[in-house]
Every structure is written in structure tokens, then in C-alpha cells.
ZAZAMI-806973 format. One line per field, with one value per residue: residue number from 0; residue in three letters; z, y, x of N, C-alpha, C in turn. Coordinates in steps of 0.001 Angstrom, whole numbers, plus 500000, padded with zeros to 6 digits. Example, Ala and Ser with C-alpha at 12.3 -4.5 7.8 and 13.67 -1.06 7.14 Angstrom:
<marzas>
i = [0  1]
aa = [ALA  SER]
n_w = [507800  507080]
n_v = [494310  497750]
n_u = [513190  512850]
ca_w = [507800  507140]
ca_v = [495500  498940]
ca_u = [512300  513670]
c_w = [507800  507870]
c_v = [496700  500030]
c_u = [513200  512900]
</marzas>
This chain:
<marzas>
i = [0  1  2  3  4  5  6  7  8  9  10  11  12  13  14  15  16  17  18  19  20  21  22  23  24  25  26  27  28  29  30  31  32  33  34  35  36  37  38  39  40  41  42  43  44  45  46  47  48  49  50  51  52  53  54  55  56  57  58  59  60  61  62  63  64  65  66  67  68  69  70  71  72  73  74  75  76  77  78  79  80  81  82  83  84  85  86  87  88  89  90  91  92  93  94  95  96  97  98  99  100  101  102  103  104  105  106  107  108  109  110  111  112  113  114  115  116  117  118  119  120  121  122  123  124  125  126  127  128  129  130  131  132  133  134  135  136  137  138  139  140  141  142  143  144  145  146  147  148  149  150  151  152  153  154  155  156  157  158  159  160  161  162  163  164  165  166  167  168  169  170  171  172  173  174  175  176  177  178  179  180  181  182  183  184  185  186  187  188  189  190  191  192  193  194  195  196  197  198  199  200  201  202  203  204  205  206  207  208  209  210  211  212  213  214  215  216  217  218  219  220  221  222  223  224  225  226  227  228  229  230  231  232  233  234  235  236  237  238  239  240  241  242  243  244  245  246  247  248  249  250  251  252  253  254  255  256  257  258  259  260  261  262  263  264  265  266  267  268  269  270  271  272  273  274  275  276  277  278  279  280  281  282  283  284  285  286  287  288  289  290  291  292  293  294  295  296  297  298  299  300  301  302  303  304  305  306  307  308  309  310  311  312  313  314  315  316  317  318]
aa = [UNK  UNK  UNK  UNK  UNK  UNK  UNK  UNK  UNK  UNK  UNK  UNK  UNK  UNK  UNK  UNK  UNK  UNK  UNK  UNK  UNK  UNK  UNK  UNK  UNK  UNK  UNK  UNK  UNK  UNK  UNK  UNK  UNK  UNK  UNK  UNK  UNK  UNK  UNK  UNK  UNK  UNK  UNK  UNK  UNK  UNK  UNK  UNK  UNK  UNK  UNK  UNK  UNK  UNK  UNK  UNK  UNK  UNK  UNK  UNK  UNK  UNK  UNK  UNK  UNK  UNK  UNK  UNK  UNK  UNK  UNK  UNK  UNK  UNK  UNK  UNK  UNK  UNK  UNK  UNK  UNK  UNK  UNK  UNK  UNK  UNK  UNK  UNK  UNK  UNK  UNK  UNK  UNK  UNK  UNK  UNK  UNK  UNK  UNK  UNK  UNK  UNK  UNK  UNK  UNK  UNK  UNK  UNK  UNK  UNK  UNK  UNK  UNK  UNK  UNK  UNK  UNK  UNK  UNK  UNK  UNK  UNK  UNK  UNK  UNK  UNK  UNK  UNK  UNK  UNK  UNK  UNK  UNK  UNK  UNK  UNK  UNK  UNK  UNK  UNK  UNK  UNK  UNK  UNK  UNK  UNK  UNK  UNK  UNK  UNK  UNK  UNK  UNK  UNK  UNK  UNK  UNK  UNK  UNK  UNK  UNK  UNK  UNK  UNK  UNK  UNK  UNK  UNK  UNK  UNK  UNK  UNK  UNK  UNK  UNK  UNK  UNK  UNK  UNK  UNK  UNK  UNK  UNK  UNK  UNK  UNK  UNK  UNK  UNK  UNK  UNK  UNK  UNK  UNK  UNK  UNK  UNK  UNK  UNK  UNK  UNK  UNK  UNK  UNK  UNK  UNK  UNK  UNK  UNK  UNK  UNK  UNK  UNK  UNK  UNK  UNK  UNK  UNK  UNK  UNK  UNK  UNK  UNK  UNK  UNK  UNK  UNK  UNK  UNK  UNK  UNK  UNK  UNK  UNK  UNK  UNK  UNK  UNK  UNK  UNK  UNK  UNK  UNK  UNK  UNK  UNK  UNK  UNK  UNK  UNK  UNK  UNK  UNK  UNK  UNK  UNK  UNK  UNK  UNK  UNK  UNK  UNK  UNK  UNK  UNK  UNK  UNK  UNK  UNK  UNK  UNK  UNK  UNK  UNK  UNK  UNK  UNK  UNK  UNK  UNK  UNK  UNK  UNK  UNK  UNK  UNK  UNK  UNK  UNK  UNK  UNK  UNK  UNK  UNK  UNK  UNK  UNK  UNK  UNK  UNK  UNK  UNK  UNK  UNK  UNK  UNK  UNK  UNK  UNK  UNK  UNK  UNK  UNK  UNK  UNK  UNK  UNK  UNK  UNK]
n_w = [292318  293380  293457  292294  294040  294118  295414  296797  299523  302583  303777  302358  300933  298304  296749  296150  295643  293266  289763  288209  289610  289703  286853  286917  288735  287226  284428  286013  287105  284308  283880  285527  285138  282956  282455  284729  282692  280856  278414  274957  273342  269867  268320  269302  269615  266561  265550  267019  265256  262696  263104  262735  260070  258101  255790  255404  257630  256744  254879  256082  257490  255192  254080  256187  256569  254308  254877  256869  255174  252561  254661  255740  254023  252050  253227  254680  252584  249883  247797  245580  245170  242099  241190  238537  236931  234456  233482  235164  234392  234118  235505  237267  240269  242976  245506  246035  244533  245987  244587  241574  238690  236492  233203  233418  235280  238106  241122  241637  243917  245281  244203  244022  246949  246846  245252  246226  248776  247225  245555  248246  249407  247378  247464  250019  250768  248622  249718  252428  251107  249573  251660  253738  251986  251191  253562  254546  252235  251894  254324  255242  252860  253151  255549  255577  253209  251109  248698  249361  249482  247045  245306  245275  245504  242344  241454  241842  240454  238001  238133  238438  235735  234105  232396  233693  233555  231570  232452  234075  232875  231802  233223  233933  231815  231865  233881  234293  234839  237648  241308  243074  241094  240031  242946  242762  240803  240912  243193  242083  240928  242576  245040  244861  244967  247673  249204  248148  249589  252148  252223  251844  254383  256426  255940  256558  259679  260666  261692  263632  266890  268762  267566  267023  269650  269931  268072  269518  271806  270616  269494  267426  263755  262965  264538  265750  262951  263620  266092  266368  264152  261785  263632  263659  261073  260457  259406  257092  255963  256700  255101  252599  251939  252676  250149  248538  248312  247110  244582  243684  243913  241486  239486  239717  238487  236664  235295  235433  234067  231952  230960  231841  234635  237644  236232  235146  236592  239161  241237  240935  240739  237945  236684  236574  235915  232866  232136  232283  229951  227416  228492  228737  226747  226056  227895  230456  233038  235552  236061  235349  237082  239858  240471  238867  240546  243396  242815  241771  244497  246107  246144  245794  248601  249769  249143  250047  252664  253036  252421  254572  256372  255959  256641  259210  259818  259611  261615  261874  261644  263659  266809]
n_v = [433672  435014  438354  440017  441724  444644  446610  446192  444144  446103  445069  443704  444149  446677  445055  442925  443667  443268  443182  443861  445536  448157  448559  448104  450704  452768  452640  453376  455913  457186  457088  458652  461137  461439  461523  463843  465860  468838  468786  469651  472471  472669  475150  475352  472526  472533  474723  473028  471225  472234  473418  471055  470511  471087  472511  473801  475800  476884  478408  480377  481751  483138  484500  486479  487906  488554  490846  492079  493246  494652  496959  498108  498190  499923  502212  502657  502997  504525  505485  507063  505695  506609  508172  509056  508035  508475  507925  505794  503947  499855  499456  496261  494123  495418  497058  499644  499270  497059  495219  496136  498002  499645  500404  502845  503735  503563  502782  498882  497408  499582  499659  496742  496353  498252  497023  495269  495724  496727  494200  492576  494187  493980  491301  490729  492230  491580  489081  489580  490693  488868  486602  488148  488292  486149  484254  485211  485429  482242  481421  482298  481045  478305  477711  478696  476802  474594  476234  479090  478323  477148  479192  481299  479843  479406  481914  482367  479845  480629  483381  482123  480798  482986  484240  484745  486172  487476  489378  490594  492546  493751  495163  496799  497849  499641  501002  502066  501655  501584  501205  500388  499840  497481  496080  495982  494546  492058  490680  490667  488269  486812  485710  484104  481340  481171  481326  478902  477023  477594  477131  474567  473312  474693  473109  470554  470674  472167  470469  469472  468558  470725  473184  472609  472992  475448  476526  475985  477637  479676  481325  483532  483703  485074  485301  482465  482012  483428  482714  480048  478333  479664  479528  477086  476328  477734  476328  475471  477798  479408  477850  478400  481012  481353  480454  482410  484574  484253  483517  486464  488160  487379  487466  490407  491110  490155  490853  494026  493671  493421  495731  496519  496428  498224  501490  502796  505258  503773  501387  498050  494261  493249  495387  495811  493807  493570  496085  495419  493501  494164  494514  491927  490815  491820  491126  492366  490599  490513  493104  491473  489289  489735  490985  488259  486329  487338  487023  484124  482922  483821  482411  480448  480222  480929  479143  476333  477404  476986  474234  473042  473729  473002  470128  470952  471713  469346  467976  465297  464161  464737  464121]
n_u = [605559  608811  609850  612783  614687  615738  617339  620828  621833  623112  624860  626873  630186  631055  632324  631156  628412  625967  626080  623847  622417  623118  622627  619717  619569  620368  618584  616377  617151  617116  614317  613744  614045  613397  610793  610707  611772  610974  608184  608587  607107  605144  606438  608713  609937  609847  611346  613877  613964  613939  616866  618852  618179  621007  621049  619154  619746  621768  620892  619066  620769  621952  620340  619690  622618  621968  620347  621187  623346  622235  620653  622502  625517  625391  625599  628312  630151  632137  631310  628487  625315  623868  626194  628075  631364  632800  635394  636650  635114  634810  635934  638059  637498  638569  640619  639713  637141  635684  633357  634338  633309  631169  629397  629279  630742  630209  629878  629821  629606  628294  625770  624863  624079  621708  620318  619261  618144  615717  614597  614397  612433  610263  609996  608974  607231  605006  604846  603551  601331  600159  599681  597409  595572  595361  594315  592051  590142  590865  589870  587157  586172  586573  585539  582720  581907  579763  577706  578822  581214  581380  581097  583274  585333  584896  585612  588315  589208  588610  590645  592885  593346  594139  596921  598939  601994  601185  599478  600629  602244  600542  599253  601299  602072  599575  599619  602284  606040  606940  607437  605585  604278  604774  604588  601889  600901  602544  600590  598125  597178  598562  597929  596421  597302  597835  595258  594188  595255  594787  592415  592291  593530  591848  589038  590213  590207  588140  585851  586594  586326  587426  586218  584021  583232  583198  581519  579452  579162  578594  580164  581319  581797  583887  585805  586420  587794  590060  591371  591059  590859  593035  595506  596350  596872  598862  601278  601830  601530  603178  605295  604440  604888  607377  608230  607087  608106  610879  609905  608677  610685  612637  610726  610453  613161  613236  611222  612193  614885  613856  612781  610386  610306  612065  612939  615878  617915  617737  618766  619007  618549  618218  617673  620956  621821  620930  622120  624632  624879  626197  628519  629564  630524  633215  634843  634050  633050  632310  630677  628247  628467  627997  625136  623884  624476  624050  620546  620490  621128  619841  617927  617419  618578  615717  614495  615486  615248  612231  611867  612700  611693  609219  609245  610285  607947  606061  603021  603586  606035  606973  608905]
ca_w = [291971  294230  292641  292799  295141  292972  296961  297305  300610  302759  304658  301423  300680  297316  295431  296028  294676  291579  287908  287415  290432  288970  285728  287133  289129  285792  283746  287137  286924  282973  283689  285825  283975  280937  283247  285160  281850  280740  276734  273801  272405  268862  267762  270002  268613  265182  265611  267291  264005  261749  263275  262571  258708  258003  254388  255875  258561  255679  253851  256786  257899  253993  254006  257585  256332  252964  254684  257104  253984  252328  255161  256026  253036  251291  254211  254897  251029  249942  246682  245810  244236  240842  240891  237698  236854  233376  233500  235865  234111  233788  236510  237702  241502  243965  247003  245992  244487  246077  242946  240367  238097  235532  232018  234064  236491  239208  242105  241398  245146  246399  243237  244848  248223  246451  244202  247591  249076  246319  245311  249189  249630  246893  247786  251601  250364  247581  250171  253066  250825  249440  252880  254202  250930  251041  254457  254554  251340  251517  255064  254725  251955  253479  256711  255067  252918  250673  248154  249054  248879  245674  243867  245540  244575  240840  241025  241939  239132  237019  238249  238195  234410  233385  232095  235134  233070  230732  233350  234836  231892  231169  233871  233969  230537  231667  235259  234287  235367  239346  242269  243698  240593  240556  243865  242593  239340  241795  243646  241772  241215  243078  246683  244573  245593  248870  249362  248497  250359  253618  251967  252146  255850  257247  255442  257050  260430  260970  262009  264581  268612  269301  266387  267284  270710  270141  267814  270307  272932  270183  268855  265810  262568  262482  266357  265381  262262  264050  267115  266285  262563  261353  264408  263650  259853  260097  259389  255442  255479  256429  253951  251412  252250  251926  248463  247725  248018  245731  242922  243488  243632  240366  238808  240092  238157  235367  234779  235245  232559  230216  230838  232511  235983  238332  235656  235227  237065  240190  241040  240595  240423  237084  235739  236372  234480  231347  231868  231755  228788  226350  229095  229127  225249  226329  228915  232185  233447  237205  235898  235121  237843  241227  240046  239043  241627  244605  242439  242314  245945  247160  245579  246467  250366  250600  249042  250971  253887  252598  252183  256111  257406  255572  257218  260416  261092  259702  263298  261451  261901  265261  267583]
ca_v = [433918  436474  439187  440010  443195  445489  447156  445103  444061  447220  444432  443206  445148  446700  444367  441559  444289  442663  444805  444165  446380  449482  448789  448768  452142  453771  452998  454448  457519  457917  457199  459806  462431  461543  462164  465499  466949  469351  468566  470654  472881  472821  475523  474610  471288  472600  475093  472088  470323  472813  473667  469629  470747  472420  473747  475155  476894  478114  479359  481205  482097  483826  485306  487078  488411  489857  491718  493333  494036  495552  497900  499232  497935  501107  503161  502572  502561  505880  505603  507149  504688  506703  508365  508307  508381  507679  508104  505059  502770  499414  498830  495145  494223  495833  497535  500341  499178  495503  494424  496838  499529  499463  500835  504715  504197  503627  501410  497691  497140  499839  499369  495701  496567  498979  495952  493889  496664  496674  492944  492107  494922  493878  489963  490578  492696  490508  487822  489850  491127  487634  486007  488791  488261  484801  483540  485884  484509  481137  481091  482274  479826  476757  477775  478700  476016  474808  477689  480141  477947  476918  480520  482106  479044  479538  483407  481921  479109  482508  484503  481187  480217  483950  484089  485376  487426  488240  490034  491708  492993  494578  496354  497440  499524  500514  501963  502948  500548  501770  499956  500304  499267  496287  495063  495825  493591  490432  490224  490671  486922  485882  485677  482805  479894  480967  480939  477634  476163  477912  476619  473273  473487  474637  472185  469621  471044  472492  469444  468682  468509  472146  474013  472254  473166  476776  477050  475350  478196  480863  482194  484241  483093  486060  484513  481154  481405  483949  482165  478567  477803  479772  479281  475313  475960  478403  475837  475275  479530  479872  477383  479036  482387  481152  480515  483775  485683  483984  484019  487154  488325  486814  488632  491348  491043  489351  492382  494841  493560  493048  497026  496973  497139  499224  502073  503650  505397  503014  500064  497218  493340  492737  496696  495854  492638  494280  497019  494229  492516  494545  494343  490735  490317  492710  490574  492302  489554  491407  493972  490681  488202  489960  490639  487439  485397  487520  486364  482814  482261  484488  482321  479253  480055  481317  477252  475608  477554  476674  472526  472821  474420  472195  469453  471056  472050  468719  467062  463513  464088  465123  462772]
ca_u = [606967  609050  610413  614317  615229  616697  618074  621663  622083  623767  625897  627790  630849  630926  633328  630177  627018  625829  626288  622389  622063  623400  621814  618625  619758  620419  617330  615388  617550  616696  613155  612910  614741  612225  609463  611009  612030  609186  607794  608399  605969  605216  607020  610440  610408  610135  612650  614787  614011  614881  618233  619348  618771  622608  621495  618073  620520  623091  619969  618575  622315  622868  619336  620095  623480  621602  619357  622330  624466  621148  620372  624333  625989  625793  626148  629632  630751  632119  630631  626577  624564  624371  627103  628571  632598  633394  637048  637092  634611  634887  637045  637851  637050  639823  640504  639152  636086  635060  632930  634619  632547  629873  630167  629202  631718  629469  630547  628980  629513  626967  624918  623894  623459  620731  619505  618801  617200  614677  614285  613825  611351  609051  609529  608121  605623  603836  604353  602442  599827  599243  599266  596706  594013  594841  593733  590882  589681  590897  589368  586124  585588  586799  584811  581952  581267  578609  577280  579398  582362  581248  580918  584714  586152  584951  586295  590112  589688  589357  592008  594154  593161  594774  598124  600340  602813  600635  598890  601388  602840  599639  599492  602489  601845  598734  600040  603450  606383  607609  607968  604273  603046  605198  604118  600593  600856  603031  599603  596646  596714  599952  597164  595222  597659  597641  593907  593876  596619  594260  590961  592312  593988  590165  588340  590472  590340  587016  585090  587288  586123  587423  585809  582347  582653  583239  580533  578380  579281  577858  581838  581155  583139  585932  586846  586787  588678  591231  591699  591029  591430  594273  596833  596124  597583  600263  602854  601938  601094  604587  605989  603822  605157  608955  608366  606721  609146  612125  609071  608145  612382  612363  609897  610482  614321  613217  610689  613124  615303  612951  612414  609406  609890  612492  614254  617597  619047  617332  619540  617750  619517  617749  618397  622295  621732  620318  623350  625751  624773  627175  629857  629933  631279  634094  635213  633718  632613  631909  629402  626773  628398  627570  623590  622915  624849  622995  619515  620499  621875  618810  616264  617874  618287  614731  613532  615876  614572  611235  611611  613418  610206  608111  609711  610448  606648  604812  603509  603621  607338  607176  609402]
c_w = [292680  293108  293141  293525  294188  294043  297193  298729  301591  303741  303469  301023  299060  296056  295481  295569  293298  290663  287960  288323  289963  287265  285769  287495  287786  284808  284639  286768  285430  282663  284223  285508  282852  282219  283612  284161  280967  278696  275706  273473  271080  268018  268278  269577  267290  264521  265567  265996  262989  262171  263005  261068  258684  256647  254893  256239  257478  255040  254503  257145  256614  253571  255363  257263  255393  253238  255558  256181  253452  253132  255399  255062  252616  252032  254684  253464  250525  248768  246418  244194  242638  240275  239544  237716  235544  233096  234190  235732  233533  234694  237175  239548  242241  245130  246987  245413  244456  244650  241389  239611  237215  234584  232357  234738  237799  239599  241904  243016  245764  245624  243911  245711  247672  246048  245189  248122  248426  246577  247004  249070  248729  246891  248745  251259  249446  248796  251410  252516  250443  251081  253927  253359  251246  252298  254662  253842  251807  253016  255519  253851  252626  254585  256134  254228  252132  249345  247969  248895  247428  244864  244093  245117  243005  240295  241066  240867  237780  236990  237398  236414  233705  233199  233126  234442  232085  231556  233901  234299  231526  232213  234461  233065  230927  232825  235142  234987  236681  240386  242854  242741  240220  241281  243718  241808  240064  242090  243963  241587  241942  244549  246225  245339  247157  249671  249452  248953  252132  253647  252463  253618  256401  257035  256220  258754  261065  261553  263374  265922  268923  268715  266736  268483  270582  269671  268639  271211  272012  269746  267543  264998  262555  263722  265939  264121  262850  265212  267290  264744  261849  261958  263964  262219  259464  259577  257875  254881  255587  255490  253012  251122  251668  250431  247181  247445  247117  244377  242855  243243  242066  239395  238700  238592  236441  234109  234327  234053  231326  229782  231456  233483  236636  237334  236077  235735  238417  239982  241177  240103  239105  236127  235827  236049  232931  231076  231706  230616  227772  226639  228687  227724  225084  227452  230336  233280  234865  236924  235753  236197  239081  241312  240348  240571  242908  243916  242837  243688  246761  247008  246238  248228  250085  250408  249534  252574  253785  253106  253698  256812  257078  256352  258892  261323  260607  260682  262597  261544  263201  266366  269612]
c_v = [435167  437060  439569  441512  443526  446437  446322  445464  445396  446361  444347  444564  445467  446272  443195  442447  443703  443695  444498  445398  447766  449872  449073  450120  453029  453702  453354  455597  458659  458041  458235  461120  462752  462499  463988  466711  467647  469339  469855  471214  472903  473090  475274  473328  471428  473493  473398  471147  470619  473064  472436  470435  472054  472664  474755  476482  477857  478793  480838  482233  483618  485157  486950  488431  489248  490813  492790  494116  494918  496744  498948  499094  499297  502349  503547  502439  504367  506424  505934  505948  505156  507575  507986  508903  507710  507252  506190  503682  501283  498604  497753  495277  494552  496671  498473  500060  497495  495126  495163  497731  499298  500161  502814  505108  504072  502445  500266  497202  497913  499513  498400  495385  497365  497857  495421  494906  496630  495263  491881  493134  494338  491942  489588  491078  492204  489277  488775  490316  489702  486868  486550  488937  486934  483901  484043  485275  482904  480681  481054  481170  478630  476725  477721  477385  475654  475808  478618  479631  477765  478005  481165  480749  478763  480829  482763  480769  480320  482926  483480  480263  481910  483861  484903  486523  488172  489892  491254  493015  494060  495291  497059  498625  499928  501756  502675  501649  501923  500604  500045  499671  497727  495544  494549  494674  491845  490241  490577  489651  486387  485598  484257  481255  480086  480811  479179  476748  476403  477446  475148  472695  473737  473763  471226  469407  472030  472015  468799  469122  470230  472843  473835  473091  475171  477319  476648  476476  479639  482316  482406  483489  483860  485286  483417  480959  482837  483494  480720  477613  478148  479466  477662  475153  476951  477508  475488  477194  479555  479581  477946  480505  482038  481002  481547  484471  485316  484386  485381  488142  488320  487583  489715  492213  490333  490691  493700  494519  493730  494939  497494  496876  498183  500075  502794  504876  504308  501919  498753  495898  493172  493803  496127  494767  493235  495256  496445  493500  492349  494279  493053  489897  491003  492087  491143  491787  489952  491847  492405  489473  488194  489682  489638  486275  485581  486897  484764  482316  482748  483582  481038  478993  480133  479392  476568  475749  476977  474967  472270  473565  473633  470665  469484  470942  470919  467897  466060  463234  464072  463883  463005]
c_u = [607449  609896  612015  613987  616105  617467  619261  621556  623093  624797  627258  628901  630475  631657  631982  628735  626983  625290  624851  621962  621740  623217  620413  618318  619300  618731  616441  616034  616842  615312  612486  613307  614170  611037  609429  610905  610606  609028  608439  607514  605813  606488  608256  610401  610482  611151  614297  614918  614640  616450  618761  619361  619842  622312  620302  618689  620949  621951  619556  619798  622540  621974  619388  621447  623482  621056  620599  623033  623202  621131  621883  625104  626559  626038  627175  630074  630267  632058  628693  626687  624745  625117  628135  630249  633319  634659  637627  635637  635420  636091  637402  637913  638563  639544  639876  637804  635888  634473  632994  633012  631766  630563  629792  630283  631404  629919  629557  628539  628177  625900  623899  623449  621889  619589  618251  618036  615557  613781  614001  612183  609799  609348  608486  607147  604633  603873  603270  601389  599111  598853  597856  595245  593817  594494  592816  590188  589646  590298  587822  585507  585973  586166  582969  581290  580014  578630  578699  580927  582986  581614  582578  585406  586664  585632  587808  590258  589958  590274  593420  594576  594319  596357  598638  601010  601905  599467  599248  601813  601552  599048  600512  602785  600904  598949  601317  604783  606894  607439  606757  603713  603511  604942  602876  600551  601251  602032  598296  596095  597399  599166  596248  596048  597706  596080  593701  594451  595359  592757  591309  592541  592371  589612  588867  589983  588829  585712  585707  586622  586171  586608  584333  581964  582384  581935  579447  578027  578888  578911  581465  582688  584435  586405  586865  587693  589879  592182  591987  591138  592712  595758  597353  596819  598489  601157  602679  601722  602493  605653  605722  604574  606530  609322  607503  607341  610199  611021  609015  609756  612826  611751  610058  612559  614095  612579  611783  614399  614849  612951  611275  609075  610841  613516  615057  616944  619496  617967  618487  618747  618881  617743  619990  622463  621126  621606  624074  625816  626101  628471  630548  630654  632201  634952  635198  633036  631403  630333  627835  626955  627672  625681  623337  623502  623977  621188  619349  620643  620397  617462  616745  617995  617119  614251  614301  615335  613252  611447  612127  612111  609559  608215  609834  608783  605579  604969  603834  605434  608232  607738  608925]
</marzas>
């Protein structure tokens, strides 16, 4: 059977070239435009993935904009943090004071730039201390194996059987409440779920072709799980991470209300929720709206960012 010439004739004018001609043209052109164009890597396709999710974006977008207002916020605002002005408590939101006054007088506006200051600071930091126990730990053991998997596995069913707040709380009276001992108390157990999120990732991944060969070539364990095990499960460490920090935000605000984490005079979104309480049966609505609204919206971007990473970086999604 001969095959058609996909070449029209160069005699025929071009009112007699036949349309299959220039259809064939075209799927050559797009075949070799697939070919030319150079792959994605990982992480650029999982970027490219995440940017398609528009609430991830707005999350990342709102998170981005908290941390600018945090750092200059109160820098440009010609009010001090505890500055008090009784005369001019209670003041509703206006030109002169964006989110109106507390029952001191103190500006609510720089107040929550302060809050965010805080309640980021000790989110990132319970999440990098857990992320830094918990792949150490949770890598070791899932590399290791056997025995010694066995016995560090039974210490984190421990930790993870203890009551969480109850925990915290109790060292919180025994250390004093501040903001070091706060971060301390978030992750004395808050490093256990990440362990085993990185126990499970090795275990999967440790048997595989590369991992053999390395140990074949006589690569000590810290190089093999720094070089070749953990790069391979960043993408559930990072999801893990995104949702450390709203919990640990949380806590951090929940504590501080209760009384036992960041005190007065220190702004704090979960001290200027506890100061609001009385306001709010007086009708100043302000003094308890700003607080919790930056809480909710902050906890909510970081797990939206979260479920758009989780998505963005599993390959099985990968197009």
C-alpha cells in the first residue's frame, strides 16, 4: 500500500492544495514544539499547579500581606502599642484611629499589628522546631528499622497518649507563662506528628533502586538520609508544616486568654480578646472584632494554603 505525500505538489496553485495538507503541517508543527519545549521540574510544575488553585493563591496572597502589615504596620501608626489614653477610650473605628480604642484608650489598630507580630512568631517557630526534631527522629527511625524502630516508636506512642493541653498548661505554671516558654510548651509533643508523617515517607522510600545503590557505594546514614531520603519527602513535610502553624496560632491565643500565655501590657490577639469581653455587652463591638477576625482568616489561609500544596506537590497528580 503507498502511502499519501503529505508534500502538495509545488506545480499546483494554491486554490487546488488539499486542507489535509495543512492539517498534517500543523500537527508536525505541535509535535515539534512538544518535543523542543524543555519539561518541568518537580517543583515548577507544582508551583504551576498551585497557582491554578485561586483560594490557595488568596490564602498565600492574605498570609504575605499579614506579615508586611506585622513588620511596618506599627511603624507608620502614630500611636505606641501601650500607650494608654483614657479620656479617649472606647472610641469607634475612624480616621483617626483605623480600628478605634480599647477600654485604656490604646489604639486597636497598632495593638494588632503587635498581636501578628507575636502569634506569627510563635507559629513559625513551633513549626521549625517541630520540623527539625521531627525528621531527625522520624528519620532515623524509619531508616533504621527493626529494634530500634520498634523502641522510638513506643517513646512517641507515649508522648502522643498525653493530654496536649494538659501538658502545656502544666508547664506553663511550672515555667512562668512568657513567650519562650510558650514556644517551649507548643513543642514538647507538637514534633510527634511530624515524626511520623517522615517515619512513614522513609519507610516507603528506602528500598527503592537509589537508596540501595548508595548504600552499596559505602554512604553513611546522616548522607543518605540528608541527601537522598528527605529531599524525596519534602512535599508532605511542607504540608505538615502549613498546618503547624494555624494550630500552634491558636494555641498560642487561646492560651493567652485563658491567662496563661502572652500578659498585659504585651499585645497579644488572644490578650485583646479577653480585654474585649466586657466591651462587647456595651456595644463595642471593634475592641473583640479585629482580634478574632485576624485569628480566623489567619488560620484559614494557612489550611487552605495547606490542602493547595497537598495537592499541588502529590506526583500522582502530576500531568
Amino acid at each position: 500500500m503507498k502511502l499519501a505525500n503529505k508534500t502538495p505538489n509545488s506545480s499546483l496553485p494554491p486554490s487546488e492544495v488539499p486542507d489535509e495538507w495543512f492539517t498534517w503541517k500543523e500537527q508536525d508543527r505541535t509535535a515539534s514544539e512538544a518535543v523542543s519545549r524543555p519539561s518541568l521540574s518537580y517543583w515548577k510544575d507544582a508551583w504551576r499547579r498551585l497557582v491554578k488553585n485561586k483560594l490557595a493563591m488568596a490564602g498565600l496572597v492574605f498570609l504575605i500581606l499579614l506579615v508586611i502589615f506585622a513588620v511596618f504596620g506599627p511603624i507608620f501608626s502614630p500611636y505606641d502599642v501601650n500607650r494608654q489614653d483614657l479620656p479617649n477610650q472606647y472610641q469607634p473605628p475612624s480616621a483617626d484611629h483605623w480600628f478605634g480604642t480599647d477600654s485604656a484608650g490604646r489604639d486597636v489598630f497598632t495593638r494588632t499589628w503587635y498581636g501578628a507580630r507575636i502569634s506569627l512568631f510563635v507559629g513559625l517557630m513551633a513549626a521549625l522546631i517541630d520540623f527539625t526534631i521531627g525528621i531527625i527522629y522520624g528519620g532515623i527511625s524509619g531508616y533504621k528499622g527493626g529494634r530500634t524502630d520498634n523502641m522510638m516508636m513506643r517513646i512517641i506512642e507515649i508522648l502522643y497518649g498525653l493530654p496536649y493541653l494538659l501538658v502545656v498548661i502544666l508547664l506553663l505554671v511550672v515555667l512562668g507563662p512568657s513567650l519562650s516558654t510558650i514556644v517551649i510548651a507548643l513543642t514538647v509533643t507538637g514534633w510527634v506528628g511530624m515524626a511520623r508523617i517522615v517515619r512513614g515517607q522513609v519507610l516507603q522510600i528506602k528500598n527503592f533502586e537509589f537508596i540501595l545503590a548508595s548504600k552499596s557505594f559505602g554512604t553513611t546514614t546522616s548522607r543518605i538520609i540528608r541527601k537522598n531520603l528527605l529531599p524525596n519527602t519534602m512535599g508532605p513535610i511542607i504540608v505538615q508544616m502549613t498546618l503547624t502553624v494555624p494550630s500552634a496560632i491558636f494555641a498560642e491565643a487561646f492560651l493567652s486568654f485563658l491567662g496563661l500565655g502572652i500578659q498585659a501590657p504585651f499585645a497579644s490577639w488572644g490578650v485583646m480578646a479577653n480585654d474585649a469581653l466586657g466591651a462587647i455587652l456595651s456595644g463595642n463591638w471593634w475592641t473583640l472584632f479585629f482580634p478574632a477576625f485576624f485569628i480566623s482568616f489567619t488560620m484559614f489561609a494557612f489550611n487552605v494554603l495547606g490542602d493547595g500544596l497537598q495537592d499541588a506537590l502529590d506526583p500522582k497528580l502530576r500531568k
